[in-house]
PDB file of N, CA, C, O and CB in Angstrom:
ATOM      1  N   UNK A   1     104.985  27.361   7.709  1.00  0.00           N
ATOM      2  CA  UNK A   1     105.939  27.020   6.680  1.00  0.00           C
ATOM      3  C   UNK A   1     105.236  26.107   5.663  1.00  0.00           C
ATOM      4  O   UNK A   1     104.633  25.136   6.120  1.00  0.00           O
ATOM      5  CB  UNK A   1     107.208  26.333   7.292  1.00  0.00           C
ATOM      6  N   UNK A   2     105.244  26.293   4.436  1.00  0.00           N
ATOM      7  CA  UNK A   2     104.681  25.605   3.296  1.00  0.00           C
ATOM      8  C   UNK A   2     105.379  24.639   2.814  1.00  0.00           C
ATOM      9  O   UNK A   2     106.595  24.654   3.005  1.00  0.00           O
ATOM     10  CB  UNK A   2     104.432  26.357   2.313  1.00  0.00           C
ATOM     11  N   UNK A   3     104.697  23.447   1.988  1.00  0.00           N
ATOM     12  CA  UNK A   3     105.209  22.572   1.770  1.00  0.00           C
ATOM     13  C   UNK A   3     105.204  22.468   0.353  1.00  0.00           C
ATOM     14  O   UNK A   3     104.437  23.314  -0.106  1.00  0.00           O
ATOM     15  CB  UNK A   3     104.794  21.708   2.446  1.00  0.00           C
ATOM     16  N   UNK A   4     105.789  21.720  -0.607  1.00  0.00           N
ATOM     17  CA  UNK A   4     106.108  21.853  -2.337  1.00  0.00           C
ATOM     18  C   UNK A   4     105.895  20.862  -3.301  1.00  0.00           C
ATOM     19  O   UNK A   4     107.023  20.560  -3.690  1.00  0.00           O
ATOM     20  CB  UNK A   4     107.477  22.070  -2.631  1.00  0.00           C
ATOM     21  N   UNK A   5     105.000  20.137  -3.947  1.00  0.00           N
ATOM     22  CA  UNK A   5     104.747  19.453  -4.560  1.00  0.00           C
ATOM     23  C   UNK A   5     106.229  19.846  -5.844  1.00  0.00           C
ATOM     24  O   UNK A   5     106.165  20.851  -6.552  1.00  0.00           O
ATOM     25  CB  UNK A   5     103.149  19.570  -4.748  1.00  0.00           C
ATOM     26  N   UNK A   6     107.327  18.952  -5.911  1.00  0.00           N
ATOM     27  CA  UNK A   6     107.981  19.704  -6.601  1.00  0.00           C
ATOM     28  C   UNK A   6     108.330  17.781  -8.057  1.00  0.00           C
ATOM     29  O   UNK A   6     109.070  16.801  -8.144  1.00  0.00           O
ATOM     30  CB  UNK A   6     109.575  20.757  -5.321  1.00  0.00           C
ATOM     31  N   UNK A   7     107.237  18.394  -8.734  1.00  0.00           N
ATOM     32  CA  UNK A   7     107.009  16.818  -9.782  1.00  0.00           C
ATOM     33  C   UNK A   7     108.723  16.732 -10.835  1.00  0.00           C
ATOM     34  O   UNK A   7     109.699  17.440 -10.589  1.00  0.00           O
ATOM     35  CB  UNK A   7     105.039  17.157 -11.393  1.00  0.00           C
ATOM     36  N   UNK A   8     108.661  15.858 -11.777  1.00  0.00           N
ATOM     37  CA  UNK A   8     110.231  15.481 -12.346  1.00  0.00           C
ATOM     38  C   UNK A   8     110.372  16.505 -13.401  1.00  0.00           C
ATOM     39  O   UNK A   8     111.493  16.846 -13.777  1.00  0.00           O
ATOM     40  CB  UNK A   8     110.475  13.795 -13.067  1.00  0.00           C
ATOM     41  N   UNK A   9     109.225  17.045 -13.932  1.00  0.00           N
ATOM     42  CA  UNK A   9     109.750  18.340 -14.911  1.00  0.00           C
ATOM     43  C   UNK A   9     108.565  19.116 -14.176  1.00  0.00           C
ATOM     44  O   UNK A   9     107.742  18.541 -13.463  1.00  0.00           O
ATOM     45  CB  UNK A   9     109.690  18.204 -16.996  1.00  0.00           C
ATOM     46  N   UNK A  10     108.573  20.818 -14.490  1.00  0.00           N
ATOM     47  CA  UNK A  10     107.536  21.688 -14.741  1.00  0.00           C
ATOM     48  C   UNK A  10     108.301  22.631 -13.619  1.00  0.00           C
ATOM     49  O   UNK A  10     109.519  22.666 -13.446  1.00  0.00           O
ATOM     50  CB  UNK A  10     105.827  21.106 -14.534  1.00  0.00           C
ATOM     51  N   UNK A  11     107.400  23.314 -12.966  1.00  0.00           N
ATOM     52  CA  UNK A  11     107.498  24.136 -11.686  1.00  0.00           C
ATOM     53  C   UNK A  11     106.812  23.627 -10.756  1.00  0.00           C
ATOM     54  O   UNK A  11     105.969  22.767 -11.013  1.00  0.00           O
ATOM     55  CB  UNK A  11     107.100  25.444 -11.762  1.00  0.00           C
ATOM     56  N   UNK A  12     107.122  24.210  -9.071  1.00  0.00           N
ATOM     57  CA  UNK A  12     106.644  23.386  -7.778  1.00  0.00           C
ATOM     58  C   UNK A  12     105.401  23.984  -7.880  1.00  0.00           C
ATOM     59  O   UNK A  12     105.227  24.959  -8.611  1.00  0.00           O
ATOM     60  CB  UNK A  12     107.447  23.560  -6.226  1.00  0.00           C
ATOM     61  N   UNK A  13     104.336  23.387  -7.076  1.00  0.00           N
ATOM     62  CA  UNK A  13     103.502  24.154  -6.295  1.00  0.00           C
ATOM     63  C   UNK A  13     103.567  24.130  -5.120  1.00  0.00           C
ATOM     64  O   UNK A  13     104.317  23.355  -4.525  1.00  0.00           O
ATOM     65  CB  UNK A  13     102.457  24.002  -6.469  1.00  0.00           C
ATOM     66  N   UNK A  14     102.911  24.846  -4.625  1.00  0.00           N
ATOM     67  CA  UNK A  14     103.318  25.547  -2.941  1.00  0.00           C
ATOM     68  C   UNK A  14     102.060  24.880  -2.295  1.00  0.00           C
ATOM     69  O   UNK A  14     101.074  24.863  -3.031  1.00  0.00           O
ATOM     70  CB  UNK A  14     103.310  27.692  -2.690  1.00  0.00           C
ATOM     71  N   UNK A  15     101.900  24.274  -0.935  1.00  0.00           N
ATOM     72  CA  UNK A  15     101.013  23.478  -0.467  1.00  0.00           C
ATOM     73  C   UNK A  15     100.995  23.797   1.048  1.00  0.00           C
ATOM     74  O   UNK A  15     101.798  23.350   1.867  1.00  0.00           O
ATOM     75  CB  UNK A  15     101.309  22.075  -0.848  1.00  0.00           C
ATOM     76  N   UNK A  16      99.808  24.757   1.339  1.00  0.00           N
ATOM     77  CA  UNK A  16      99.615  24.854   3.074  1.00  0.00           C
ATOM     78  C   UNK A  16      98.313  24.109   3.488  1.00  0.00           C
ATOM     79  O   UNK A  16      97.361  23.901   2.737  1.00  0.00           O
ATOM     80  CB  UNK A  16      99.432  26.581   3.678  1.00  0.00           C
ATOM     81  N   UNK A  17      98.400  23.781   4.641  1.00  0.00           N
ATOM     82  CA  UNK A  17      97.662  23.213   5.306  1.00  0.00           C
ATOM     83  C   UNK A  17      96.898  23.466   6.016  1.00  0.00           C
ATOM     84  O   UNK A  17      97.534  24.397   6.511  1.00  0.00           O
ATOM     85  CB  UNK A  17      97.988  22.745   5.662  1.00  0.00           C
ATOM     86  N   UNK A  18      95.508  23.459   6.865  1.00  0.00           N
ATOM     87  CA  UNK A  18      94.643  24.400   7.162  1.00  0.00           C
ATOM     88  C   UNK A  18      94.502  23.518   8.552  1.00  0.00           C
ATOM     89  O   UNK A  18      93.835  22.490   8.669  1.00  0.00           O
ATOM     90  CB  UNK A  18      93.314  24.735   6.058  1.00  0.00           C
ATOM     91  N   UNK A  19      95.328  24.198   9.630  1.00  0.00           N
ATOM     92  CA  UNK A  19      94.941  23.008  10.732  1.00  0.00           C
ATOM     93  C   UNK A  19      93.517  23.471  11.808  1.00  0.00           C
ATOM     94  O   UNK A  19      92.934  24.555  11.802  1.00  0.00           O
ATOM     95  CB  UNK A  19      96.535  22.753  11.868  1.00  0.00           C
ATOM     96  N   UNK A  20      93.276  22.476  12.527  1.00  0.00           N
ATOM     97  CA  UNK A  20      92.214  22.979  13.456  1.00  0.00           C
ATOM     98  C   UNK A  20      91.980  22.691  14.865  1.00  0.00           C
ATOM     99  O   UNK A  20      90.770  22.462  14.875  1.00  0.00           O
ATOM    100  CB  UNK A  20      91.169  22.676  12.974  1.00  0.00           C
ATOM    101  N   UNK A  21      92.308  22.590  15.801  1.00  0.00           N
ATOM    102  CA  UNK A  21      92.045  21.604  16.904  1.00  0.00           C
ATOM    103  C   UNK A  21      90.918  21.267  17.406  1.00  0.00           C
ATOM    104  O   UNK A  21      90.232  22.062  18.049  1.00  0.00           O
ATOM    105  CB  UNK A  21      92.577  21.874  17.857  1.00  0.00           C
ATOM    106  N   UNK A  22      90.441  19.549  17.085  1.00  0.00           N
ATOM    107  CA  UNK A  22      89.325  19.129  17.053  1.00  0.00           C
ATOM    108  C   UNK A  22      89.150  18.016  18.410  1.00  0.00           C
ATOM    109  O   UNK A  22      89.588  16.887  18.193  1.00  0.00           O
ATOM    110  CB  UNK A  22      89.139  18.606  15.621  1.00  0.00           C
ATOM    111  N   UNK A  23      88.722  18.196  19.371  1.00  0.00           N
ATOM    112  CA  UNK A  23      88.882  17.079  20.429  1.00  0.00           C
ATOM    113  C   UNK A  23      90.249  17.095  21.231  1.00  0.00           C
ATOM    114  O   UNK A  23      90.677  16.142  21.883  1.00  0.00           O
ATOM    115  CB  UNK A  23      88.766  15.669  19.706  1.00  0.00           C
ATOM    116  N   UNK A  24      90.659  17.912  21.132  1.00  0.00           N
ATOM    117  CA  UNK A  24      92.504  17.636  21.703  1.00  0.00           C
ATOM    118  C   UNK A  24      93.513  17.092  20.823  1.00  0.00           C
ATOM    119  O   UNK A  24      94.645  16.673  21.061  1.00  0.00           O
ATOM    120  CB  UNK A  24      92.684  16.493  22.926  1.00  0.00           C
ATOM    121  N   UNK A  25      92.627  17.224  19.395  1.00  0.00           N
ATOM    122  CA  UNK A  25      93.948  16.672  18.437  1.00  0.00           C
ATOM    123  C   UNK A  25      94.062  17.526  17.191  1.00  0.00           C
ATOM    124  O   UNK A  25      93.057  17.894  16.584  1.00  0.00           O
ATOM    125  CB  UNK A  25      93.758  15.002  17.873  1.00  0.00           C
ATOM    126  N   UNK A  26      95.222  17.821  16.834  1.00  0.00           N
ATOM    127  CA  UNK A  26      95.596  18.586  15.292  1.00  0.00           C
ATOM    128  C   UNK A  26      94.419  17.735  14.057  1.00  0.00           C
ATOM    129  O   UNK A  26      94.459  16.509  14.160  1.00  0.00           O
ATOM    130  CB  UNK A  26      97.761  18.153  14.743  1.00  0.00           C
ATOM    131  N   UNK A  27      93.751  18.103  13.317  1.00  0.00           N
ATOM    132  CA  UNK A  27      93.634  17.930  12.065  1.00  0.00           C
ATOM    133  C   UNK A  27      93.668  18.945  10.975  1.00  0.00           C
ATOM    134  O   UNK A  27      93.174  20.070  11.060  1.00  0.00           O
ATOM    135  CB  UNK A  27      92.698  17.381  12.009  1.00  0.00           C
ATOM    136  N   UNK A  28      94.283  18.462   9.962  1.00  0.00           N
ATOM    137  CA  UNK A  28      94.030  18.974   8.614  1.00  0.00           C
ATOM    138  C   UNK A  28      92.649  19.648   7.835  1.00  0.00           C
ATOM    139  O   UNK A  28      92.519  19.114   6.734  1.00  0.00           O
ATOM    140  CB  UNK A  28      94.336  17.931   7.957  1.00  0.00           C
ATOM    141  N   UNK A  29      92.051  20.225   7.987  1.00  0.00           N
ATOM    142  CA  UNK A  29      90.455  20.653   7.882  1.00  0.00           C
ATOM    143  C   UNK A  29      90.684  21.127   6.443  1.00  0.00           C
ATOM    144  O   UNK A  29      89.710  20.879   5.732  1.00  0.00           O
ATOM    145  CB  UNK A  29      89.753  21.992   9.097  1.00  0.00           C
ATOM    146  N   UNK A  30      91.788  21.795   5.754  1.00  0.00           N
ATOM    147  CA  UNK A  30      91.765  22.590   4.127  1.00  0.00           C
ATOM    148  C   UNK A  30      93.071  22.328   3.575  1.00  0.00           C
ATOM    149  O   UNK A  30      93.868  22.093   4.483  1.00  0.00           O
ATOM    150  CB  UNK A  30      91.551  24.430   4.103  1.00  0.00           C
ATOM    151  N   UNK A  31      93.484  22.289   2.659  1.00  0.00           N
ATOM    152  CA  UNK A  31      94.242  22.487   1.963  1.00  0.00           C
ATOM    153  C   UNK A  31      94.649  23.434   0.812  1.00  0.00           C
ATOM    154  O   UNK A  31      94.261  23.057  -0.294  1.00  0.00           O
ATOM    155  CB  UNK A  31      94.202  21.744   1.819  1.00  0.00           C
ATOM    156  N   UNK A  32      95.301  24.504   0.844  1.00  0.00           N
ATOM    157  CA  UNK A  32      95.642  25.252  -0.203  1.00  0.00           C
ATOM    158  C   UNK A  32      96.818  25.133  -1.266  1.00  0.00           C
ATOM    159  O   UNK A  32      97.956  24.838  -0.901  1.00  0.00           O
ATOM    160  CB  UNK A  32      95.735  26.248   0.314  1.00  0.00           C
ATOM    161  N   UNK A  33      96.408  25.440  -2.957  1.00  0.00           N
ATOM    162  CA  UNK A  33      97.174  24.955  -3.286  1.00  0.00           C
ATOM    163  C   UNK A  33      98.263  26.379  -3.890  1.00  0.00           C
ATOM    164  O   UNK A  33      97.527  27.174  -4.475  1.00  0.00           O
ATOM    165  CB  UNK A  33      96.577  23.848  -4.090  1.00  0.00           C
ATOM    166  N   UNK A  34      98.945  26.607  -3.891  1.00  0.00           N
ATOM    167  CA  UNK A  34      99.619  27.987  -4.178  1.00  0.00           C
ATOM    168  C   UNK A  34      99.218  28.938  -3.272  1.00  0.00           C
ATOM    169  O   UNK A  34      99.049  30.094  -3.659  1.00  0.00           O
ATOM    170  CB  UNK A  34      99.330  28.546  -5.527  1.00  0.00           C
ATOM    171  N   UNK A  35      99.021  28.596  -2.000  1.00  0.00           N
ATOM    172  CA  UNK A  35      99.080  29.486  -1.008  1.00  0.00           C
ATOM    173  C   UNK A  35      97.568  29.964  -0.743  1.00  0.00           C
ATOM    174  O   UNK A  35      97.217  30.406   0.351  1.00  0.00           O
ATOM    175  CB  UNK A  35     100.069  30.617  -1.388  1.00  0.00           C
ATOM    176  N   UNK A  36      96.635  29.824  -1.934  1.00  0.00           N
ATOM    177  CA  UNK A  36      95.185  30.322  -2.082  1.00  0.00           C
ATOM    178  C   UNK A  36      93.969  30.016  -2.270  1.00  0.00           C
ATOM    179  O   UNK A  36      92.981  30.722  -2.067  1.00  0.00           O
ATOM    180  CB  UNK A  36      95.101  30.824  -2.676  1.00  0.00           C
ATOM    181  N   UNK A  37      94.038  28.633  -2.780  1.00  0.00           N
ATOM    182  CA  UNK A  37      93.363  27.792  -3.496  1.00  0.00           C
ATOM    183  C   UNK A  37      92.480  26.864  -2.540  1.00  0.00           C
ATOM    184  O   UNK A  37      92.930  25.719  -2.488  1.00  0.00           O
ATOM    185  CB  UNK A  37      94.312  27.071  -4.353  1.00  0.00           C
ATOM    186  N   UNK A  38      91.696  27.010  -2.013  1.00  0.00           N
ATOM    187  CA  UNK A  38      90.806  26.104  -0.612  1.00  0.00           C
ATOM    188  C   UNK A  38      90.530  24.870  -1.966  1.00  0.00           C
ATOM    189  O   UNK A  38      90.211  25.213  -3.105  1.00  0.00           O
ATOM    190  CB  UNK A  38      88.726  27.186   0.422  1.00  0.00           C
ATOM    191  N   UNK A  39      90.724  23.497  -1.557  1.00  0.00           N
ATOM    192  CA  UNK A  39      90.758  22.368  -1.948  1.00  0.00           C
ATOM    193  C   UNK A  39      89.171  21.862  -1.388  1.00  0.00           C
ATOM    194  O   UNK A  39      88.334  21.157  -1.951  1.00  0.00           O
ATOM    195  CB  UNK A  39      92.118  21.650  -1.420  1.00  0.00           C
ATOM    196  N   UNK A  40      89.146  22.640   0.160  1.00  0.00           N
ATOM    197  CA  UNK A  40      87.102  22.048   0.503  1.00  0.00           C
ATOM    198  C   UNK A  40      86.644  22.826  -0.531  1.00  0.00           C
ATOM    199  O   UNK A  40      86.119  22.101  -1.376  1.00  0.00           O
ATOM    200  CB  UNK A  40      85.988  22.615   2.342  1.00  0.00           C
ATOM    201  N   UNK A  41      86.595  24.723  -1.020  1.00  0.00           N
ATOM    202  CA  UNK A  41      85.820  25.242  -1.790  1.00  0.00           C
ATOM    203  C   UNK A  41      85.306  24.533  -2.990  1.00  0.00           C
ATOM    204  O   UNK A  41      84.199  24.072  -3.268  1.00  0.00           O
ATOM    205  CB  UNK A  41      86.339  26.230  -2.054  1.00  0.00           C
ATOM    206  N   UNK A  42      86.701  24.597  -3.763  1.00  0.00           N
ATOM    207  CA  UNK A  42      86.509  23.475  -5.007  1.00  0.00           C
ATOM    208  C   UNK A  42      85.693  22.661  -5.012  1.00  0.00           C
ATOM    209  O   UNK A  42      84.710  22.722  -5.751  1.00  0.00           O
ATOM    210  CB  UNK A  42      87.428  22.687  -5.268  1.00  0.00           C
ATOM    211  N   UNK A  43      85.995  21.383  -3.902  1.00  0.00           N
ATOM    212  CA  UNK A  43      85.263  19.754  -3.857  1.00  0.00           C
ATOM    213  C   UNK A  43      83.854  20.250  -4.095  1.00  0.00           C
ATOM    214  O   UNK A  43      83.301  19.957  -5.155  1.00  0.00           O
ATOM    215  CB  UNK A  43      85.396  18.698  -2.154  1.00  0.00           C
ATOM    216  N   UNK A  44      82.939  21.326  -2.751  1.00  0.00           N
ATOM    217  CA  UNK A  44      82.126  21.694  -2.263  1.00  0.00           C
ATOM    218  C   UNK A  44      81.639  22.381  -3.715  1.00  0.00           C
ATOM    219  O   UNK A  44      80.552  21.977  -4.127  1.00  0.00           O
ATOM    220  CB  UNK A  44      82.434  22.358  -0.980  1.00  0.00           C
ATOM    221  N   UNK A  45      82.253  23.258  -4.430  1.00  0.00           N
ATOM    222  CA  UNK A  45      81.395  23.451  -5.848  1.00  0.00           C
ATOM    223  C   UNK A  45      81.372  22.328  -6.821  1.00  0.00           C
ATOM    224  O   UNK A  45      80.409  22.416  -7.583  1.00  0.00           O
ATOM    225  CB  UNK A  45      81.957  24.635  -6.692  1.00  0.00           C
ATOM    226  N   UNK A  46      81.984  21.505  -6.987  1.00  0.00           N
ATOM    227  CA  UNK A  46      82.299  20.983  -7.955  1.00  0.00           C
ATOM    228  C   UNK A  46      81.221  19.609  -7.877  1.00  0.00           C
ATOM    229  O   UNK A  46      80.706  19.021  -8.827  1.00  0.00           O
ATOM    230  CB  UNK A  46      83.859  20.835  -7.968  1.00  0.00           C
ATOM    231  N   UNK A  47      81.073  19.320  -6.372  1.00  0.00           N
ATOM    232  CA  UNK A  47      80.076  18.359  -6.187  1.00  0.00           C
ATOM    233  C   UNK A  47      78.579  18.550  -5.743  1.00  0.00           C
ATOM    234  O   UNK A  47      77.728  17.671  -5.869  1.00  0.00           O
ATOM    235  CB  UNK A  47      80.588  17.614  -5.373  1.00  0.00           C
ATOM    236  N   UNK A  48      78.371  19.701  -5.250  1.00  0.00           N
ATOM    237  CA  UNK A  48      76.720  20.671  -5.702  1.00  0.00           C
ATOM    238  C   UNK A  48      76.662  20.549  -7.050  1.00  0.00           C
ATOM    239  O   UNK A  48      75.610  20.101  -7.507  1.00  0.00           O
ATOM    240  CB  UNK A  48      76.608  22.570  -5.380  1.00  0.00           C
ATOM    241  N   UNK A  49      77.555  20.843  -7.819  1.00  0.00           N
ATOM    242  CA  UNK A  49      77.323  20.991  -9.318  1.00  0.00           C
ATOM    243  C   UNK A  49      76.498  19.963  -9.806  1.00  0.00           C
ATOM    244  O   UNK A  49      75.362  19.979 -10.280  1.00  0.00           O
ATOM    245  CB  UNK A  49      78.577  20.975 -10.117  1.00  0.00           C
ATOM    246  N   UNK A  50      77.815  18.505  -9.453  1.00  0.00           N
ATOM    247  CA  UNK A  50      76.842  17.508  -9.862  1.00  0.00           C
ATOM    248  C   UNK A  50      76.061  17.316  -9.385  1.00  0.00           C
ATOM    249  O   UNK A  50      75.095  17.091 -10.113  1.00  0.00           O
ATOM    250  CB  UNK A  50      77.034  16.588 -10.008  1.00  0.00           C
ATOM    251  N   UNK A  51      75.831  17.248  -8.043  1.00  0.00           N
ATOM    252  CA  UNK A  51      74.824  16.864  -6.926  1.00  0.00           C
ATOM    253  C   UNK A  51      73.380  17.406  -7.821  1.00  0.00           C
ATOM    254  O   UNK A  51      72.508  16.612  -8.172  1.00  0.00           O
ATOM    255  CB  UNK A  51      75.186  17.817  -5.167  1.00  0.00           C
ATOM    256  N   UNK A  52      73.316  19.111  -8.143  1.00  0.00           N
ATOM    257  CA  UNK A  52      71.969  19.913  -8.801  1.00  0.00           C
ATOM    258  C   UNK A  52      71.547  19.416 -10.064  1.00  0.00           C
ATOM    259  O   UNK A  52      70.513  19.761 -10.636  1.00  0.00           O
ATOM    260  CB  UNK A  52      72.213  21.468  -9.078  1.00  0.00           C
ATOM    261  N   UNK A  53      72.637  18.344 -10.609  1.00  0.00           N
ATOM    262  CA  UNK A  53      72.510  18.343 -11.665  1.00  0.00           C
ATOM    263  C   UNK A  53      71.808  16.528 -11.905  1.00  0.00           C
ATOM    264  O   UNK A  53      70.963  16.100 -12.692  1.00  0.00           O
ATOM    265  CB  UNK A  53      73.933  18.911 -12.269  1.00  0.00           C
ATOM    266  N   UNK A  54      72.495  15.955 -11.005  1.00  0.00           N
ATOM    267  CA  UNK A  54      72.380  14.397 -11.204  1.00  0.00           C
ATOM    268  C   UNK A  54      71.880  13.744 -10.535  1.00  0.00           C
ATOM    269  O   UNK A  54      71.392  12.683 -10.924  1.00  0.00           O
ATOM    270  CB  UNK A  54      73.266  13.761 -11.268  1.00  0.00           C
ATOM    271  N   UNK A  55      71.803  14.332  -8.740  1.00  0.00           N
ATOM    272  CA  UNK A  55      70.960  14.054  -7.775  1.00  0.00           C
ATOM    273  C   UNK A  55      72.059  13.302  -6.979  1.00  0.00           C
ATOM    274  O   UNK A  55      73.208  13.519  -7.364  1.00  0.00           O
ATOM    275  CB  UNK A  55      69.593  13.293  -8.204  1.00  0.00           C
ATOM    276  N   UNK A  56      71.927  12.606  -6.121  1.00  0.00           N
ATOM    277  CA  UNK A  56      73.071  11.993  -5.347  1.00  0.00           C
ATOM    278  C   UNK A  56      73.177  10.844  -6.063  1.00  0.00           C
ATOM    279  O   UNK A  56      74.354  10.859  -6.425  1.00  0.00           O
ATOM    280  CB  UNK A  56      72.890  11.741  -3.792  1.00  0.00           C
ATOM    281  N   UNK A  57      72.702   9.912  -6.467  1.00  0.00           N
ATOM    282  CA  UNK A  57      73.353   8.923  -7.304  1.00  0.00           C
ATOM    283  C   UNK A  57      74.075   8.791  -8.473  1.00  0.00           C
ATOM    284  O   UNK A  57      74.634   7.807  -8.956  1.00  0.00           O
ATOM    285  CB  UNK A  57      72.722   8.340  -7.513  1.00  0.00           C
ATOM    286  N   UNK A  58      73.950  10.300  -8.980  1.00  0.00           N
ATOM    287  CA  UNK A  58      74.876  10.833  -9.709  1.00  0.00           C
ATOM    288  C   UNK A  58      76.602  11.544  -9.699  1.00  0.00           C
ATOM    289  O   UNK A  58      77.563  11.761 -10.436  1.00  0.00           O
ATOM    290  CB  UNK A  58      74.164  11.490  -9.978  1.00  0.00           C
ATOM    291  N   UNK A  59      76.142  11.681  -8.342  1.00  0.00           N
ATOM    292  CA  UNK A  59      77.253  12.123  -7.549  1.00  0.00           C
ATOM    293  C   UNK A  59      78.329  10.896  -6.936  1.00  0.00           C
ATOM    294  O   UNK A  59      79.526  10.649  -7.085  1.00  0.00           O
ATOM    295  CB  UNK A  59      76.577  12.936  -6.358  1.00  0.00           C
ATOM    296  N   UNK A  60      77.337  10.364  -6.266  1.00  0.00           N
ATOM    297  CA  UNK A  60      78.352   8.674  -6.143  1.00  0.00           C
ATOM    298  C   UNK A  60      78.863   8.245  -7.725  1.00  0.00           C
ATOM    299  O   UNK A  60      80.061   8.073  -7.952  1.00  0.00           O
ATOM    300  CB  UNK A  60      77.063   6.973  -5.469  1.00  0.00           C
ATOM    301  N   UNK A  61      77.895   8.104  -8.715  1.00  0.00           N
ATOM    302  CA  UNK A  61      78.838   7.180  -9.878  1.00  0.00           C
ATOM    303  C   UNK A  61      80.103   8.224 -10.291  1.00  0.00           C
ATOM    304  O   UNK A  61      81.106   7.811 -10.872  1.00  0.00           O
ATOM    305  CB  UNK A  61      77.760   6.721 -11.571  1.00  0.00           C
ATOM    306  N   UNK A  62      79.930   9.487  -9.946  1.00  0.00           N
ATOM    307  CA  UNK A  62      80.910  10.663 -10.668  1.00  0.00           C
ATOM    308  C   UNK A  62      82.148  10.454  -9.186  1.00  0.00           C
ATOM    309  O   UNK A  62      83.226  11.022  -9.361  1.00  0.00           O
ATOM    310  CB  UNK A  62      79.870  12.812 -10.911  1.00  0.00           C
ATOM    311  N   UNK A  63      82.014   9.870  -8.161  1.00  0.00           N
ATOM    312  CA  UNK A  63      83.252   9.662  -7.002  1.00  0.00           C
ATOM    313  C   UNK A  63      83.949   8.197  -7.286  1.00  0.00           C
ATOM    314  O   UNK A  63      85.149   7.954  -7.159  1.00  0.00           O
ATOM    315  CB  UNK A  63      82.554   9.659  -5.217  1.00  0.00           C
ATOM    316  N   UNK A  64      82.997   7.343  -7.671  1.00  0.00           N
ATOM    317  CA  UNK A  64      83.410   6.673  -7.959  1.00  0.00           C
ATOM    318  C   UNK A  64      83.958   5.868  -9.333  1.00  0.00           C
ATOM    319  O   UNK A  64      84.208   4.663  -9.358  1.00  0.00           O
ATOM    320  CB  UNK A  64      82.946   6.489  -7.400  1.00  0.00           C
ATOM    321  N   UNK A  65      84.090   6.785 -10.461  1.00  0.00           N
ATOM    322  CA  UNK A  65      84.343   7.124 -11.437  1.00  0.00           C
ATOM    323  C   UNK A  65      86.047   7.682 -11.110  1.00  0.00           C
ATOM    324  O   UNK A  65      87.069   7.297 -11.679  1.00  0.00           O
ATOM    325  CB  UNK A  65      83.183   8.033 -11.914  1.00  0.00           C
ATOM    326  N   UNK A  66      85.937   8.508 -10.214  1.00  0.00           N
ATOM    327  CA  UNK A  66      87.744   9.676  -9.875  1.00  0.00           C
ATOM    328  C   UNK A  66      88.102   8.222  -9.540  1.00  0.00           C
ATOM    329  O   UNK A  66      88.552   7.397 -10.336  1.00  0.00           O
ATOM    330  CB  UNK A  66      88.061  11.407  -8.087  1.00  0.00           C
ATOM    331  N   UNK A  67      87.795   8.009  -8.051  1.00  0.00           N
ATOM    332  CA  UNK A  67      88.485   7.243  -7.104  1.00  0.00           C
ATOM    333  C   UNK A  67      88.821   5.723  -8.483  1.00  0.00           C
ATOM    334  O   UNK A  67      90.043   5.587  -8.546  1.00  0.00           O
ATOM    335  CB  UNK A  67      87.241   6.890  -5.359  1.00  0.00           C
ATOM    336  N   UNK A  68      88.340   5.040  -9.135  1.00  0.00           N
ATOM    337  CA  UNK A  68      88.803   3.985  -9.956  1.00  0.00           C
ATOM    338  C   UNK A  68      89.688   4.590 -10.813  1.00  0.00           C
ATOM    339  O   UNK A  68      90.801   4.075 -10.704  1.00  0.00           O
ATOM    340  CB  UNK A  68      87.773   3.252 -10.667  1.00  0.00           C
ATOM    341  N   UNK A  69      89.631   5.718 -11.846  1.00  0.00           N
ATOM    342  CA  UNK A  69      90.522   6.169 -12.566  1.00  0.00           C
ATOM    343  C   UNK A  69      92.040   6.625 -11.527  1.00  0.00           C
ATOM    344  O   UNK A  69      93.156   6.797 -12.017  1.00  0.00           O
ATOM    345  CB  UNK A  69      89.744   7.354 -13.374  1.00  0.00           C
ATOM    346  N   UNK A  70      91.632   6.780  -9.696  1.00  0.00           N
ATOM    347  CA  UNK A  70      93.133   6.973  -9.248  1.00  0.00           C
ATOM    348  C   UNK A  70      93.851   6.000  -9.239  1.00  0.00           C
ATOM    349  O   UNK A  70      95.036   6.120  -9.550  1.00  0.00           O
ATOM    350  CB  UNK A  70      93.342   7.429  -8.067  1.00  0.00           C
ATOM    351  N   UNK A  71      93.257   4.654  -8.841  1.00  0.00           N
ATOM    352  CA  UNK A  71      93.789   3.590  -8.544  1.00  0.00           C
ATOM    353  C   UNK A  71      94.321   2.757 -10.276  1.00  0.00           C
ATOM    354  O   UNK A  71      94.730   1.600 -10.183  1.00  0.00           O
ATOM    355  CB  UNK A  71      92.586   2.806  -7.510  1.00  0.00           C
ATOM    356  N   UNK A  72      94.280   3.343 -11.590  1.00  0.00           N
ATOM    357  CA  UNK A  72      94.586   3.309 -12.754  1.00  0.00           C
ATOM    358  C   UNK A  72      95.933   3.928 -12.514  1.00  0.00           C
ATOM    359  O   UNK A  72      96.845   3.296 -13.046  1.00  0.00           O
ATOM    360  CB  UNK A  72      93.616   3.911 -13.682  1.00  0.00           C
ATOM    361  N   UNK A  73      96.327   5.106 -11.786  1.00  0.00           N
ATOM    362  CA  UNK A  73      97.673   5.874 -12.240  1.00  0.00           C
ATOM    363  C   UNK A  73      99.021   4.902 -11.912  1.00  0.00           C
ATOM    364  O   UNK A  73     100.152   5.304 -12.183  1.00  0.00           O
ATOM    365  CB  UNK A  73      97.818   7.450 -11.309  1.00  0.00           C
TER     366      UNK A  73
END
């Protein structure tokens, strides 16, 4: 059963969860967003990208760049 990001205007999105049993316990391993969308694929391209591009210390200032602009919202 899926779950609904449903924000104050627009349309919902649809949100499943990718479980796994790791050690004797449920975790969350993926997230999809409209039923299709792998949330690891994304991260996993999006941070090779920078990674090929900037090297890993490029990659930390670009995480830690998101993560300060979240704690802004």
């Amino acid at each position: 059963m899926p779950s609904w990001i449903a924000p104050k205007t627009g349309d919902s999105t649809e949100i499943d969860y990718v479980m796994r049993e790791i050690d004797g316990h449920w975790k969350v391993v993926d997230v999809l967003y409209d039923g299709t969308v792998s949330q690891v694929a994304v991260r996993r391209s999006e941070f090779g990208s920078i990674f090929r591009g900037k090297g890993l210390a490029g990659l930390i200032e670009v995480i830690e760049k998101q993560t300060a602009a979240l704690d802004k919202k």
